[in-house]
C-alpha positions in Angstrom: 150.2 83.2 112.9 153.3 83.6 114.8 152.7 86.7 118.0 155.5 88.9 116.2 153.7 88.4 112.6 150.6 89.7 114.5 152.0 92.4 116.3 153.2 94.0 113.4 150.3 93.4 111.2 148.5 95.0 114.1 150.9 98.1 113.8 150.4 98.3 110.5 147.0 99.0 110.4 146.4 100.4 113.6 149.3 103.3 113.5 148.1 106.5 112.3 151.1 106.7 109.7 149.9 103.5 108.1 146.5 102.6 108.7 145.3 104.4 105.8 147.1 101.7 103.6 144.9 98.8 104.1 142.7 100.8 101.8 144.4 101.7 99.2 145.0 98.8 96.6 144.2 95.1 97.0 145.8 94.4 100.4 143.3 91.2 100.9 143.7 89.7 97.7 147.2 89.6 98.0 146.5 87.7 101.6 144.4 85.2 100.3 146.4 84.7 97.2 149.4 83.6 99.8 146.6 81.9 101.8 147.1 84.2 105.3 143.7 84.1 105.7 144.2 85.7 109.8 146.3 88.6 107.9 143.3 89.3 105.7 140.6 89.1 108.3 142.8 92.0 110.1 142.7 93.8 107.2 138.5 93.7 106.9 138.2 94.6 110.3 140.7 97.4 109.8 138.7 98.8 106.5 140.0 97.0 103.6 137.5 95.8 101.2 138.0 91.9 100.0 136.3 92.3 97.1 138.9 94.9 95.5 140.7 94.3 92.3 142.6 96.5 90.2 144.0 96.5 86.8 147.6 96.1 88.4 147.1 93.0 90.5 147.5 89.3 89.0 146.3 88.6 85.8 144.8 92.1 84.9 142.7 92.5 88.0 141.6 88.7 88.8 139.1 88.4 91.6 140.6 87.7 94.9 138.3 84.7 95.1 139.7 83.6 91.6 143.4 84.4 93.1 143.0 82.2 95.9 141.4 79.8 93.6 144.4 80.0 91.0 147.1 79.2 93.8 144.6 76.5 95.5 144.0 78.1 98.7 140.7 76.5 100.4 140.6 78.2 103.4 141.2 81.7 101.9 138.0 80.7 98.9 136.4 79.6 101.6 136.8 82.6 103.9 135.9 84.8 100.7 132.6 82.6 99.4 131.2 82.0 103.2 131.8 85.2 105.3 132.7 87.7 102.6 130.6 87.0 100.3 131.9 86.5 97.2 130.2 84.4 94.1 131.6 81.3 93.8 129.8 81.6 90.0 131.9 84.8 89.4 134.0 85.1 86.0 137.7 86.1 85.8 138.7 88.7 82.4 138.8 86.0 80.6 135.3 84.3 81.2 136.8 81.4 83.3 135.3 80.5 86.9 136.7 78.6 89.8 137.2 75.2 88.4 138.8 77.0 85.1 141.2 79.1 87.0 142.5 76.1 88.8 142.9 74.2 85.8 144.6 76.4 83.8 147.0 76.5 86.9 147.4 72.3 86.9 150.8 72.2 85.4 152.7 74.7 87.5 150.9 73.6 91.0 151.6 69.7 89.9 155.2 70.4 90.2 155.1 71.0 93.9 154.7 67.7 96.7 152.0 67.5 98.4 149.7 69.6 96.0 147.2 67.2 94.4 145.8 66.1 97.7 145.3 70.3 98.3 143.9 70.8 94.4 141.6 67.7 95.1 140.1 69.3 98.4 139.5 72.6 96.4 138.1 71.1 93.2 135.9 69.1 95.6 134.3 72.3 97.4 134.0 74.5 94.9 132.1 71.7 92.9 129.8 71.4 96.2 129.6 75.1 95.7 128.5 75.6 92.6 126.0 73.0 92.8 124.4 74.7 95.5 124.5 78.3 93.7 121.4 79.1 91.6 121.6 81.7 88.2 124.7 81.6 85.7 127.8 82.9 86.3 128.3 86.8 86.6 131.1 89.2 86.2 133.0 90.0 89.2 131.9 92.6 91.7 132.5 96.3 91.3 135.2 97.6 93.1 133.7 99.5 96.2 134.0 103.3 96.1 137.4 104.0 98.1 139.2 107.6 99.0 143.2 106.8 97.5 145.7 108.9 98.9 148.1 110.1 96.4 151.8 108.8 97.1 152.7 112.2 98.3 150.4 112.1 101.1 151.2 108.1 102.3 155.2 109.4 101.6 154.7 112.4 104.0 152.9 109.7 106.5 156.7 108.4 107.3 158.0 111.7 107.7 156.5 112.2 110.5 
């Protein structure tokens, strides 16, 4: 990540008029959806929660893991599966997993260069995955209990 990326990311969650943001929504989930896997480690060490989903965010509240999936981005499933913990067995609204997501998704991604070696490498680890995961897939993990400001309060955060 480029220094002045990562000194405002670090302003971001770190300034008392903002910090407060990284919990409110799906701040991680829309990292590892755009595969800015550093950007969404910030964000865990600054309090956001990678497991959160909401009705609002992509596809009526698809897992970040399933996000990441969807837009083939291995490092950010990886990043989720190994140090965050997410199920790579977990189920989107829909009842598809990993290796449904990223098929449903095969016609858009196949337009772009480069892609199938990427949606080869994913397919290929999240098959490794599964194989070593034990029980049948499970519904996504509750949303962890959070404190959301009301926009008043994050809008009053800038007047000051």
């Amino acid at each position: 990540m480029e220094q002045e990326s990562r000194n405002r990311q670090m302003w971001l969650c770190t300034d008392p008029r903002t910090s407060s943001l990284v919990l409110v929504g799906t701040p991680v989930a829309y990292a590892c959806c755009a595969g800015c896997v550093e950007a969404a480690e910030e964000l865990v060490r600054h309090g956001a929660w990678s497991h959160a989903t909401n009705s609002t965010w992509c596809n009526e509240g698809t897992p970040p893991l399933l996000a990441a999936a969807e837009n083939e981005r291995l490092e950010a499933m990886q990043w989720l599966v190994e140090e965050q913990g997410h199920d790579i067995r977990m189920l989107d609204s829909q009842g598809r997993g990993i290796l449904g997501v990223m098929a449903a998704n095969k016609e858009l991604t196949s337009l772009i260069p480069g892609v199938n070696q990427n949606r080869k490498a994913c397919i290929q680890w999240a098959k490794r995955k599964l194989k070593d995961g034990k029980g049948r897939p499970r519904q996504p993990t509750p949303q962890k209990p959070q404190v959301v400001q009301s926009a008043a309060n994050v809008v009053g955060a800038w007047a000051v």
